[in-house]
DSSP file (Angstrom, degrees, kcal/mol; ACC not computed):
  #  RESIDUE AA STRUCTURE BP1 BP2  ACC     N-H-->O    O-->H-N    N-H-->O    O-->H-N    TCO  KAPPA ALPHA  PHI   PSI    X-CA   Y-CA   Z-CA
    1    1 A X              0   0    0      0, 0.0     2,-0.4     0, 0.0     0, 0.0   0.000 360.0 360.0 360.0 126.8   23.4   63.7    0.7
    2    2 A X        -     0   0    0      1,-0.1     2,-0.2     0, 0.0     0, 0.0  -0.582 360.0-135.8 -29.9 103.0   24.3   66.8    2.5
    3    3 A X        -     0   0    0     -2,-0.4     2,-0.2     2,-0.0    -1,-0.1  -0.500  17.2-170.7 -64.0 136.9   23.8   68.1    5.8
    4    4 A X        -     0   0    0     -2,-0.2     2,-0.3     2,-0.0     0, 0.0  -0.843  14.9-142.7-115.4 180.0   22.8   71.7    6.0
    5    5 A X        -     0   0    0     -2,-0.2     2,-0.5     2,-0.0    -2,-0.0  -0.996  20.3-175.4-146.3 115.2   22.7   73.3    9.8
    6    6 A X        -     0   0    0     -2,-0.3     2,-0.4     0, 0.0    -2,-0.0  -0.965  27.6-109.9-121.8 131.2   20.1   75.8   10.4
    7    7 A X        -     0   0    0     -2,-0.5     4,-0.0     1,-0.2    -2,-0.0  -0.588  15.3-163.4  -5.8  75.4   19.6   77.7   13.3
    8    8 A X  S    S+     0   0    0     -2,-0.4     2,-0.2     1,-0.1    -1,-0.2   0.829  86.6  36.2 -94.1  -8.3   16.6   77.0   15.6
    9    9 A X  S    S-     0   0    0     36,-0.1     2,-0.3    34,-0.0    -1,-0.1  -0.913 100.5 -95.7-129.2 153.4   16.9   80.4   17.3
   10   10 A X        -     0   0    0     -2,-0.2    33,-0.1     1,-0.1    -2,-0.1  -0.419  38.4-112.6 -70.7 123.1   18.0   83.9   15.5
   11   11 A X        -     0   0    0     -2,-0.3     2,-0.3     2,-0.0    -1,-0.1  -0.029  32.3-137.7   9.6 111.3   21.5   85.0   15.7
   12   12 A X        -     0   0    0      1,-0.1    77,-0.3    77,-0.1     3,-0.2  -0.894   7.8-153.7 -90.7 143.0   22.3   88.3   17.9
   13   13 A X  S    S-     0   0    0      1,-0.4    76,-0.9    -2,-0.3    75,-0.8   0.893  78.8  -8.5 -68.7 -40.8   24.5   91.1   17.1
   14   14 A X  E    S+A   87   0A   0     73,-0.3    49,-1.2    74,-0.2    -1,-0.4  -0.905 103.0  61.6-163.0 129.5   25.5   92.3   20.4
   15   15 A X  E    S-AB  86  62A   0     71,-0.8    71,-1.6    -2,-0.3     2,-0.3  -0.967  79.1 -39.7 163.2-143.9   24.0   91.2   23.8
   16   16 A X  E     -AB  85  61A   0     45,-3.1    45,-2.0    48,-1.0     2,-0.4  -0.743  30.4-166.9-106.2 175.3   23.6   87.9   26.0
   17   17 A X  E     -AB  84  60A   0     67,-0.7    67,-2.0    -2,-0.3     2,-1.0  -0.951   0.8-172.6-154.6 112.7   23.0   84.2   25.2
   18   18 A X  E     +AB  83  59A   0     41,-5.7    41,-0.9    -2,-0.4    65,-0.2  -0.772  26.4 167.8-113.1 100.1   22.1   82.0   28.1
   19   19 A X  E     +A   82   0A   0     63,-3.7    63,-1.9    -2,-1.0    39,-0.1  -0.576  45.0  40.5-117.3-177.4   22.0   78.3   26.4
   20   20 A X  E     +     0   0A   0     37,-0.4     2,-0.5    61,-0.2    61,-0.2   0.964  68.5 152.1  34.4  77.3   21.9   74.7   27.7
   21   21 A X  E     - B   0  57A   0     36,-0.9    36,-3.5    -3,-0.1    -1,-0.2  -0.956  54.7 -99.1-122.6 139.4   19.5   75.6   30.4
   22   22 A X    >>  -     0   0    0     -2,-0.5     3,-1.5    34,-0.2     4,-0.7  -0.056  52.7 -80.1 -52.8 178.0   17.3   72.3   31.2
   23   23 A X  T 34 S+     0   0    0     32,-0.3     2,-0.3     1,-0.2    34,-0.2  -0.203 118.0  14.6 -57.7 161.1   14.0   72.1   29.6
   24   24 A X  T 34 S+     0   0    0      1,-0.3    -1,-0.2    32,-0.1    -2,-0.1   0.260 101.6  92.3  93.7   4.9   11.3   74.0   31.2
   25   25 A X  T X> S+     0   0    0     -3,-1.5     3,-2.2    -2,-0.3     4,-0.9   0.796  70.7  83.5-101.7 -37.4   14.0   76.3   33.5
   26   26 A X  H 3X S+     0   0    0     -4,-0.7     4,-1.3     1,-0.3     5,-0.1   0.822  93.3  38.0 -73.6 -62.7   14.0   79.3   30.3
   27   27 A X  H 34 S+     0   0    0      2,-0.3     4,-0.5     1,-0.2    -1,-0.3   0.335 115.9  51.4-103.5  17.0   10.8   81.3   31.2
   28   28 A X  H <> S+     0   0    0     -3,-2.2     4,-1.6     2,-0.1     5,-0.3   0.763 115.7  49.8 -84.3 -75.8   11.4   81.0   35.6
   29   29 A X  H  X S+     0   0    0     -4,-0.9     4,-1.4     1,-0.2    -2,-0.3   0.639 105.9  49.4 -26.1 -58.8   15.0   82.5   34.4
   30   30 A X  H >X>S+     0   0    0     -4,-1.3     3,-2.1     2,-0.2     4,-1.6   0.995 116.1  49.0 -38.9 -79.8   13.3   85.1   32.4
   31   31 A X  H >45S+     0   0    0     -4,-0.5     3,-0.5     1,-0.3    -2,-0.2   0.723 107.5  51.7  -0.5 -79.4   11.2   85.9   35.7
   32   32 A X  H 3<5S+     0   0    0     -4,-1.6    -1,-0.3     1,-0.2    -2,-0.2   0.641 109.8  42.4 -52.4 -32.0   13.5   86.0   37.7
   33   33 A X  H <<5S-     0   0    0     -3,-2.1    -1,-0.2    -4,-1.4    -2,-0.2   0.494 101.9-128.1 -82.0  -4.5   15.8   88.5   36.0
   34   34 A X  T <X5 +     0   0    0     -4,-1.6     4,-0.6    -3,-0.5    -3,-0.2   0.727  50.5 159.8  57.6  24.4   12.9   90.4   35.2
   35   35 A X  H  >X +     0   0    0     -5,-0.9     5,-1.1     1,-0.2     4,-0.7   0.722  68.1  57.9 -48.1 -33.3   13.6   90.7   31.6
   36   36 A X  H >45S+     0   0    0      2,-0.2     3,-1.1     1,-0.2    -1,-0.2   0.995 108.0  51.7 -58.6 -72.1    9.9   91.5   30.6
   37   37 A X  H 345S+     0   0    0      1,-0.2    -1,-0.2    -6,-0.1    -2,-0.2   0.558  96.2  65.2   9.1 -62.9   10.3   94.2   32.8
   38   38 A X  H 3<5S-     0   0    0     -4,-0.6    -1,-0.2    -3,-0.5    -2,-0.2   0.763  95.5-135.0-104.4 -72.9   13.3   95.3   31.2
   39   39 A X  T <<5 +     0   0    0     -3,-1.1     2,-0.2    -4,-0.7    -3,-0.1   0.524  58.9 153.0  54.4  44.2   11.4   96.2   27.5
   40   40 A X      < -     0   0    0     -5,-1.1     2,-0.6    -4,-0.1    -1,-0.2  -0.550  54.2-104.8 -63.0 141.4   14.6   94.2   26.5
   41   41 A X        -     0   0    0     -2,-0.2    21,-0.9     2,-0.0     2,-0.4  -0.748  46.5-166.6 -59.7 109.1   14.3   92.1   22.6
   42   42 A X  E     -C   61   0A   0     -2,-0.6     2,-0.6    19,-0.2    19,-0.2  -0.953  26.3-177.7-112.3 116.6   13.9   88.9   23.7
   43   43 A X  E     -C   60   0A   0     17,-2.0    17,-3.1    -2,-0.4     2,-0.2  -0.951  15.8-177.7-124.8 123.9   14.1   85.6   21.5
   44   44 A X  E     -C   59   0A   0     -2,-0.6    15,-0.2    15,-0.2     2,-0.2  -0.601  13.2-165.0 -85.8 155.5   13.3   82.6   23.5
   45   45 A X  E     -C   58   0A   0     13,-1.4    13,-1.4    -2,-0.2     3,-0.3  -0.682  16.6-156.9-146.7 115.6   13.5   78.8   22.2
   46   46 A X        -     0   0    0     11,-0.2    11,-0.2     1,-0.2   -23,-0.1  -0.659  60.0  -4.9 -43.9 113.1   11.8   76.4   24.3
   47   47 A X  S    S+     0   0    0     -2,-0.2     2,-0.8     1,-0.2    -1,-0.2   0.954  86.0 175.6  62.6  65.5   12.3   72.2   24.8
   48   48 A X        -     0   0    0      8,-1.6    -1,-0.2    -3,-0.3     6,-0.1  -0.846  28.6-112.3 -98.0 106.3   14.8   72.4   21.8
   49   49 A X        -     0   0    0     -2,-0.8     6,-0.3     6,-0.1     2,-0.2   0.019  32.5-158.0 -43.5 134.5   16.4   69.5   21.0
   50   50 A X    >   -     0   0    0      4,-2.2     3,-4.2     1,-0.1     4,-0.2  -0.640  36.9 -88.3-121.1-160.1   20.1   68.7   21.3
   51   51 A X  T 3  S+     0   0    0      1,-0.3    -1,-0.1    -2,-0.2    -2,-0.0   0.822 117.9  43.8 -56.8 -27.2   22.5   66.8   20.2
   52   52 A X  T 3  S-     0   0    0      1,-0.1    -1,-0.3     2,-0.0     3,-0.1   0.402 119.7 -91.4-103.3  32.2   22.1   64.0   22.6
   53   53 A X  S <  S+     0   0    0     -3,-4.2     2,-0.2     1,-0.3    -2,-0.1   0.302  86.2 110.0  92.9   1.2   18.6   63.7   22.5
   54   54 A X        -     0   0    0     -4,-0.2    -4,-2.2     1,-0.1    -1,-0.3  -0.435  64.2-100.7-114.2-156.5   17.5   65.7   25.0
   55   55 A X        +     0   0    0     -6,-0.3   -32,-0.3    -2,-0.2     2,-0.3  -0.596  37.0 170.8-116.0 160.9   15.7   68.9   25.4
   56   56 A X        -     0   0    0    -34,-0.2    -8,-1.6    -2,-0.2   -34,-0.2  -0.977  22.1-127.8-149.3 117.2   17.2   72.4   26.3
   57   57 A X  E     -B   21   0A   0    -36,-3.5   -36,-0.9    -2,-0.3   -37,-0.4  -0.635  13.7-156.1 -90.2-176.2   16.2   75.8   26.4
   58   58 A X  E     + C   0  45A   0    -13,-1.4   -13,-1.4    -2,-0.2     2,-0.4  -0.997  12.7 174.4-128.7 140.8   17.6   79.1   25.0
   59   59 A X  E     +BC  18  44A   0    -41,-0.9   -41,-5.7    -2,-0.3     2,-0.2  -0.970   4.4 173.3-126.2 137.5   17.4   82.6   25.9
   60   60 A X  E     -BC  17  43A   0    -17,-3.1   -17,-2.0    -2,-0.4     2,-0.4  -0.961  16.8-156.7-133.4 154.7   19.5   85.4   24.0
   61   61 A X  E >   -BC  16  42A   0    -45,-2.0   -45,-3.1    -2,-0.2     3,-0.9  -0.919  16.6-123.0-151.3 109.4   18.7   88.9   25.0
   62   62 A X  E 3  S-B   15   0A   0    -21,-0.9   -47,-0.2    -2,-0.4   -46,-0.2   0.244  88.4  -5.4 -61.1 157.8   19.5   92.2   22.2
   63   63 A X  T 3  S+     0   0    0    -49,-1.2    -1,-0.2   -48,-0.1     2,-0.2   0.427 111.5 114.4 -10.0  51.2   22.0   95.3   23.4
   64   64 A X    <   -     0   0    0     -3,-0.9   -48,-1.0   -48,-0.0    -3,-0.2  -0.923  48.8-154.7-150.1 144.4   22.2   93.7   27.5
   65   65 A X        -     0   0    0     -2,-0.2     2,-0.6   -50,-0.2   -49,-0.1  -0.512  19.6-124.5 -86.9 130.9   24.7   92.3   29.7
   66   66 A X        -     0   0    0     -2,-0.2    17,-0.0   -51,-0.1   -51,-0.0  -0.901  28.1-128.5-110.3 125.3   24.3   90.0   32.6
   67   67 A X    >>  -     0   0    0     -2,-0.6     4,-1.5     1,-0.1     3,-1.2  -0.329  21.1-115.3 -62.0 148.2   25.8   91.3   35.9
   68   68 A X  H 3> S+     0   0    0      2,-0.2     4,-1.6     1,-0.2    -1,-0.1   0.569 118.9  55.8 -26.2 -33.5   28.2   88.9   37.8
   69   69 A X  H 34 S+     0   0    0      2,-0.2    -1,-0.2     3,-0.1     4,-0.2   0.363 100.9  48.1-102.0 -35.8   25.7   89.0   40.2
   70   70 A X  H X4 S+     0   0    0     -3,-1.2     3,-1.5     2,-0.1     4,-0.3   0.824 110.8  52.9 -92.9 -50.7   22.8   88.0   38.3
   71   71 A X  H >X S+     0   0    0     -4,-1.5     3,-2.5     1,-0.4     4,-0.6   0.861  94.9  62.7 -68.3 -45.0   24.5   85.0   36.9
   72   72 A X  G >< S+     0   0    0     -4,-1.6     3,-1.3     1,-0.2    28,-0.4   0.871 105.3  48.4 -59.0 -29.8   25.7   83.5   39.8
   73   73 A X  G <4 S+     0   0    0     -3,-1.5    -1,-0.2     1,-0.3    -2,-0.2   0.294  96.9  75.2 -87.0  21.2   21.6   83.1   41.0
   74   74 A X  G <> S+     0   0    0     -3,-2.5     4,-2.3    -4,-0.3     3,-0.5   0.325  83.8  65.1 -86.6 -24.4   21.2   81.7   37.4
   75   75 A X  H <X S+     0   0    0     -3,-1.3     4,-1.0    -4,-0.6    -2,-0.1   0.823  91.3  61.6 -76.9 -12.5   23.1   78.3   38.9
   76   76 A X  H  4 S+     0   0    0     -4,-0.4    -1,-0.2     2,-0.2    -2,-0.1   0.948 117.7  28.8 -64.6 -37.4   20.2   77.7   41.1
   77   77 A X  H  4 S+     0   0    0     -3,-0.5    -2,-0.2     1,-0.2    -1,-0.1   0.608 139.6  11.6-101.7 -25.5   18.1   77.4   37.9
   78   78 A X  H ><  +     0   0    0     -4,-2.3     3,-2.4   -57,-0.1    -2,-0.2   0.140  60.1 170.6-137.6  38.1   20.4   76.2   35.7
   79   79 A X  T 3< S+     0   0    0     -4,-1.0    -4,-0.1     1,-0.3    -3,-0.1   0.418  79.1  52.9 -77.7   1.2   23.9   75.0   36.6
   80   80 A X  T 3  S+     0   0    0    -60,-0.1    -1,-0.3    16,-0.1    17,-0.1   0.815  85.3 119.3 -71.6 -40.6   25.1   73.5   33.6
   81   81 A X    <   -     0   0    0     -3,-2.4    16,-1.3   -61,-0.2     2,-0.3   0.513  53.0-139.8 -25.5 174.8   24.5   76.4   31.6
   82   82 A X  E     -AD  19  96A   0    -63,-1.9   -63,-3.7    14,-0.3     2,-0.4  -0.978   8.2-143.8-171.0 121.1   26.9   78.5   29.6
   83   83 A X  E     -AD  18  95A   0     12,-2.0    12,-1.6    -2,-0.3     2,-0.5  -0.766  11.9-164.6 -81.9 129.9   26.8   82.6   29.2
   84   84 A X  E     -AD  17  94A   0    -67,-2.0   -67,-0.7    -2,-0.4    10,-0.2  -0.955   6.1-152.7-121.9 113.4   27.8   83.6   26.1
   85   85 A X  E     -AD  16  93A   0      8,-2.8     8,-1.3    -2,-0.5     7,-0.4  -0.732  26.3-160.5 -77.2 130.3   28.9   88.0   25.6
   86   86 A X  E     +A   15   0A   0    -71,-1.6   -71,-0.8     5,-0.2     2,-0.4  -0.976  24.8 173.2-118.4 159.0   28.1   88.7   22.2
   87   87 A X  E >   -AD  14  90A   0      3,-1.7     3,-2.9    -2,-0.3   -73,-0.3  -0.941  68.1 -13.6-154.1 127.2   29.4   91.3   20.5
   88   88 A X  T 3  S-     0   0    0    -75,-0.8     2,-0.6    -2,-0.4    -1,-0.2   0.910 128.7 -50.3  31.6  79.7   28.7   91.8   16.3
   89   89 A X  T 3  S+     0   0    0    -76,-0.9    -1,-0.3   -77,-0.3     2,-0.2   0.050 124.1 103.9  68.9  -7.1   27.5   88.5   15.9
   90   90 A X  E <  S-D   87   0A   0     -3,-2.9    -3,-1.7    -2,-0.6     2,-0.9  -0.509  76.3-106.9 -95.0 148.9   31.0   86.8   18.0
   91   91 A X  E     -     0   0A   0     -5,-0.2    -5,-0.2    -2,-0.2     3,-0.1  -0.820  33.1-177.6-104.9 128.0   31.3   85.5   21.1
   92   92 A X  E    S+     0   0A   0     -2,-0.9     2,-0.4    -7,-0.4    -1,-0.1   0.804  74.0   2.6 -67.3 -43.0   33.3   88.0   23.4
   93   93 A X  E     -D   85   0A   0     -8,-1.3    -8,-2.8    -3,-0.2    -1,-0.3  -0.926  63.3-164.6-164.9 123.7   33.4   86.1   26.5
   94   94 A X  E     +D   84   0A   0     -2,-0.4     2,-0.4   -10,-0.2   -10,-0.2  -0.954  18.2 165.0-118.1 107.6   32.0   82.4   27.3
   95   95 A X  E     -D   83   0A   0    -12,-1.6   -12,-2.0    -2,-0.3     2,-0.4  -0.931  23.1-143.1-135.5 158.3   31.7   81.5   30.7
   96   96 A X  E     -D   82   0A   0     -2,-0.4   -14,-0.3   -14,-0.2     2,-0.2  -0.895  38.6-101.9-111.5 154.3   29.5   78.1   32.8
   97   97 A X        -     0   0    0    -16,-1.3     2,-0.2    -2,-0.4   -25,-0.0  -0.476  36.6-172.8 -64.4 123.9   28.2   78.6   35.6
   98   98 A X        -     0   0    0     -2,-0.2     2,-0.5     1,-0.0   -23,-0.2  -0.680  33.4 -93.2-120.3-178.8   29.5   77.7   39.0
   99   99 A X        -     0   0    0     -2,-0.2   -26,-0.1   -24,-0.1   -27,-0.1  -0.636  37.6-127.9 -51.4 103.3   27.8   77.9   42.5
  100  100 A X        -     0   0    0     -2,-0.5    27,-0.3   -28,-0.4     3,-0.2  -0.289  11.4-123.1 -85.4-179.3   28.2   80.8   44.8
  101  101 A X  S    S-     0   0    0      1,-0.3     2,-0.2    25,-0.1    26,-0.2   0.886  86.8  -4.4 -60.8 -43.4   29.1   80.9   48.0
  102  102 A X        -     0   0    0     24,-0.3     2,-0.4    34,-0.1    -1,-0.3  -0.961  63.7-134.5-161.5 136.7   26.5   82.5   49.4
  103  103 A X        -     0   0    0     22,-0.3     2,-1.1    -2,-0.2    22,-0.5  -0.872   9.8-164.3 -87.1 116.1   22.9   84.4   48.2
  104  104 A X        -     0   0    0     -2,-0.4    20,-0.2    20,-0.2    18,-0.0  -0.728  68.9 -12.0-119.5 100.8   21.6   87.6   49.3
  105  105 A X  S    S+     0   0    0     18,-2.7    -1,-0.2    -2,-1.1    19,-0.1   0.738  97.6  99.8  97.4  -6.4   18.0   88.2   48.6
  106  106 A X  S    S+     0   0    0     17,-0.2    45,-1.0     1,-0.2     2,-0.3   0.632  77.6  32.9-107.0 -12.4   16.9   85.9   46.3
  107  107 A X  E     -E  150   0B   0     43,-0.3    43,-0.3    -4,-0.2     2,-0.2  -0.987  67.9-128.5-132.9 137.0   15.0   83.1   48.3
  108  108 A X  E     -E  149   0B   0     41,-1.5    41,-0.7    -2,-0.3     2,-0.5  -0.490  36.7-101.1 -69.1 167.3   12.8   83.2   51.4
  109  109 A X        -     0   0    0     -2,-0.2     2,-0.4     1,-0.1     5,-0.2  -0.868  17.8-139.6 -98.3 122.6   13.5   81.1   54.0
  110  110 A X  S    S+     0   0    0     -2,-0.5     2,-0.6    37,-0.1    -1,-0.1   0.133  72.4  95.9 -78.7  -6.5   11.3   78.0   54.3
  111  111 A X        -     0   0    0     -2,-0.4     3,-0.3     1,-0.1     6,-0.2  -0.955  62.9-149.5-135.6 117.3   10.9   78.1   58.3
  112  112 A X  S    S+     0   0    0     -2,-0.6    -1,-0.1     1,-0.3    -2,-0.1   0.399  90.5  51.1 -45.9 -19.8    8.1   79.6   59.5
  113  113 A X  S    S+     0   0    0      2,-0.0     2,-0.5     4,-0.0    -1,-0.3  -0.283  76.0 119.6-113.6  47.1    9.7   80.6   62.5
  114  114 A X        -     0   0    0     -3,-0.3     2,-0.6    -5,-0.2     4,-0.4  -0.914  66.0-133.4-126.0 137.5   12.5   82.2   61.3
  115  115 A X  S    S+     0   0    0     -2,-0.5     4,-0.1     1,-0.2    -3,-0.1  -0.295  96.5  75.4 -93.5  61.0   13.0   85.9   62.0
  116  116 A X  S    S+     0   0    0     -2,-0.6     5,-0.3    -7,-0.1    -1,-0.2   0.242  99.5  56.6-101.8 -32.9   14.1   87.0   57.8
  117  117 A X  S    S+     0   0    0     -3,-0.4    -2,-0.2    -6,-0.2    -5,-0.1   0.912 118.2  22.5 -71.5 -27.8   10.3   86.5   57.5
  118  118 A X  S    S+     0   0    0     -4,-0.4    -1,-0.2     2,-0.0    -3,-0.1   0.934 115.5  72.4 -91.0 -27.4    9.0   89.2   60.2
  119  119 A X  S    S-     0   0    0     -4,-0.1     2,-1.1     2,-0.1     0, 0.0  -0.429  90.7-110.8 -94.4 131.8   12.0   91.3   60.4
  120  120 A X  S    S+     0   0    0     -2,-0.1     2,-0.4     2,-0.0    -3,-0.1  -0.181  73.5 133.7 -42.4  36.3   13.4   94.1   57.5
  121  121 A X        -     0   0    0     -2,-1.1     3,-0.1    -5,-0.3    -2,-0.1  -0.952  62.9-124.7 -89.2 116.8   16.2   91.9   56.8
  122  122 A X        -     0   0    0     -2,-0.4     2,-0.1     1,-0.2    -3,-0.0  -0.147  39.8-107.3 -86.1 133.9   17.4   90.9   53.5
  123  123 A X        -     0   0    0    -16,-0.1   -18,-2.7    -7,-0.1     2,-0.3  -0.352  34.2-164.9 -74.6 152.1   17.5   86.9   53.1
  124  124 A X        -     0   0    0    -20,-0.2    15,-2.1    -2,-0.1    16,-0.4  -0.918   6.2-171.5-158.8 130.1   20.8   85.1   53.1
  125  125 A X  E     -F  138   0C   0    -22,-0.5     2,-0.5    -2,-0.3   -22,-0.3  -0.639  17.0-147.1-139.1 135.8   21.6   81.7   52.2
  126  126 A X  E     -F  137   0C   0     11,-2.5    11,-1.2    -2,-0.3   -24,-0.3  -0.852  25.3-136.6 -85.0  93.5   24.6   80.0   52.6
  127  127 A X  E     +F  136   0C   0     -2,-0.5     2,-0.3   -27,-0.3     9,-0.2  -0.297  20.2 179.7 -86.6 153.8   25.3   77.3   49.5
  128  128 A X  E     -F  135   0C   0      7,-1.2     7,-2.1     2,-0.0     2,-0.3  -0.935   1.1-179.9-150.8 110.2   26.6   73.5   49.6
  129  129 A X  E     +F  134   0C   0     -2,-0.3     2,-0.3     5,-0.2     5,-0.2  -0.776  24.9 128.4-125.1 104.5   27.0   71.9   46.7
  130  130 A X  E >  S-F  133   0C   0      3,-2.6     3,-0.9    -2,-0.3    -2,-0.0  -0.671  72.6 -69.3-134.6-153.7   28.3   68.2   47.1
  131  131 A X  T 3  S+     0   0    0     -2,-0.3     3,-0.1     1,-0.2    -2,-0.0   0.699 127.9  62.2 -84.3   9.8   27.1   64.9   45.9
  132  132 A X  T 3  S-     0   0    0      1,-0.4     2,-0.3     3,-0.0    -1,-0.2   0.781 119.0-120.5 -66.8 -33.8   23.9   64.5   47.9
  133  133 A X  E <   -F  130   0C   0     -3,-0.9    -3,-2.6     2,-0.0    -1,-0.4  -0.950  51.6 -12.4 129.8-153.8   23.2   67.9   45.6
  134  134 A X  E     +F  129   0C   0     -2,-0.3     2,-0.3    -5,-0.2    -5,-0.2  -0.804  58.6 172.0 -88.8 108.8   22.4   71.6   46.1
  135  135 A X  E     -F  128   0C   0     -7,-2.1    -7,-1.2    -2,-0.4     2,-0.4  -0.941  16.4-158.0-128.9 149.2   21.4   72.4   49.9
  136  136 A X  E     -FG 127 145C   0      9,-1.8     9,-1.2    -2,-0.3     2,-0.3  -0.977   7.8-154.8-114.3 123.4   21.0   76.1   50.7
  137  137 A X  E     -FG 126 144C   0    -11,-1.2   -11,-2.5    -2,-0.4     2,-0.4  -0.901  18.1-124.4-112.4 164.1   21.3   77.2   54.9
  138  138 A X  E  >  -F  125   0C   0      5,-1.7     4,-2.0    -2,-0.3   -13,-0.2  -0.748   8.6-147.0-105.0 139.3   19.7   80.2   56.2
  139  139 A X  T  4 S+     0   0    0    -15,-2.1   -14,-0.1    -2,-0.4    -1,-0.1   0.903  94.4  42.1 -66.2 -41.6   21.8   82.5   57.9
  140  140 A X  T  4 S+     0   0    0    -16,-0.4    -1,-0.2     1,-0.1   -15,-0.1   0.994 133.6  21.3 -70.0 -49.6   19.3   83.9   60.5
  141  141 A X  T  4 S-     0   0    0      2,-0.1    -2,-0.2   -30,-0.1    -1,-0.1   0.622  90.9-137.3-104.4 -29.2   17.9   80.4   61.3
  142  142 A X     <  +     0   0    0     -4,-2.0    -3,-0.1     1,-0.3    -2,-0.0   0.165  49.2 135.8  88.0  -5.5   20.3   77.9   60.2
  143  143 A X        -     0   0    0     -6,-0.1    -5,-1.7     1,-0.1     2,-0.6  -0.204  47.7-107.5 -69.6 164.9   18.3   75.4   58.6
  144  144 A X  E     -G  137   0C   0     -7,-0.2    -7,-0.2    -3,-0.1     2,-0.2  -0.911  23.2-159.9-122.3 130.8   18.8   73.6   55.6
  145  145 A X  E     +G  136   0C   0     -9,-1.2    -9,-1.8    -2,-0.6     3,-0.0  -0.526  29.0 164.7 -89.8 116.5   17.3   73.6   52.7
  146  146 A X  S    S+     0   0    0    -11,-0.2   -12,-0.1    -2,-0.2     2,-0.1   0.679  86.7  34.4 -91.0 -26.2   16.7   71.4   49.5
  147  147 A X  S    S-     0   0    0    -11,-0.1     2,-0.3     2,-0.0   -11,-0.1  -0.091  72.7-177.5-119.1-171.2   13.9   73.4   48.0
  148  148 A X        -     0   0    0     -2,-0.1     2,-0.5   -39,-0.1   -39,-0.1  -0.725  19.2-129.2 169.1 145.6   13.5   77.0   48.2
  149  149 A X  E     -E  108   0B   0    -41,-0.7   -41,-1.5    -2,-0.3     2,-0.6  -0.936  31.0-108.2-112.8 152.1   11.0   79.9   47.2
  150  150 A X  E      E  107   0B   0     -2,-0.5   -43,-0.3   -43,-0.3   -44,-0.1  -0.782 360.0 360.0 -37.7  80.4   11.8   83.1   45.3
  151  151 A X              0   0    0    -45,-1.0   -44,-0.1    -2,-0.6    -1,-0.1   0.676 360.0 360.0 -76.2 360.0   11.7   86.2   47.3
């Protein structure tokens, strides 16, 4: 018998493709980039199986480009993932996501007493990634962080 190999999400011609993102991470990630926003073409595919039996999502997103900038605060959400540039149906440029140094603006800081929350200041994170995991420190306050909210 013959395998055929179908597609569980459509083919782009030119834009991005943010795949292997765990299960249930795809529509925070949307959120967060503000893609709705956007009035970008968006085809999501949600808890999609792969090969080794677990679940995935997908998001690929019609005639846009993900900033350096954006992607790196895509590791928070996804760090296994893999950007894919498409450009007439190829992929231009394939890259995975690694940690960045440091975050500016994307999380509040978790301590109540901490002057980024009364003060104009833009939040800023310092990242640790080792094998305890992902720990964040706050720049004004210094603590550290396992958890984190979303400015």
């Amino acid at each position: 018998m013959q395998k055929t190999h179908k597609l569980q999400v459509e083919a782009i011609q030119k834009g991005t493709v943010i795949d292997h993102i765990p299960a249930g991470q795809g529509l925070k990630i949307i959120n967060h980039l503000q893609l709705m926003d956007k009035k970008l073409r968006l085809t999501v595919g949600l808890n999609l199986p792969t090969s080794s039996g677990e679940f995935k999502d997908i998001i690929k997103v019609n005639e846009w480009h993900l900033a350096d900038s954006e992607a790196e605060n895509l590791f928070l959400f996804a760090p296994d993932a893999s950007i894919n540039q498409i450009d007439d149906y190829l992929v231009v440029k394939k890259y995975k996501m690694k940690a960045p140094k440091e975050l500016k603006g994307v999380f509040k800081c978790r301590n109540h007493n901490c002057i980024s929350l009364t003060e104009s200041v833009t939040s800023k994170f310092l990242v640790d990634q080792s094998e305890q995991g992902l720990r964040l420190q706050c720049h004004y306050c210094e603590r550290w962080f396992r958890d984190w909210v979303f400015v």
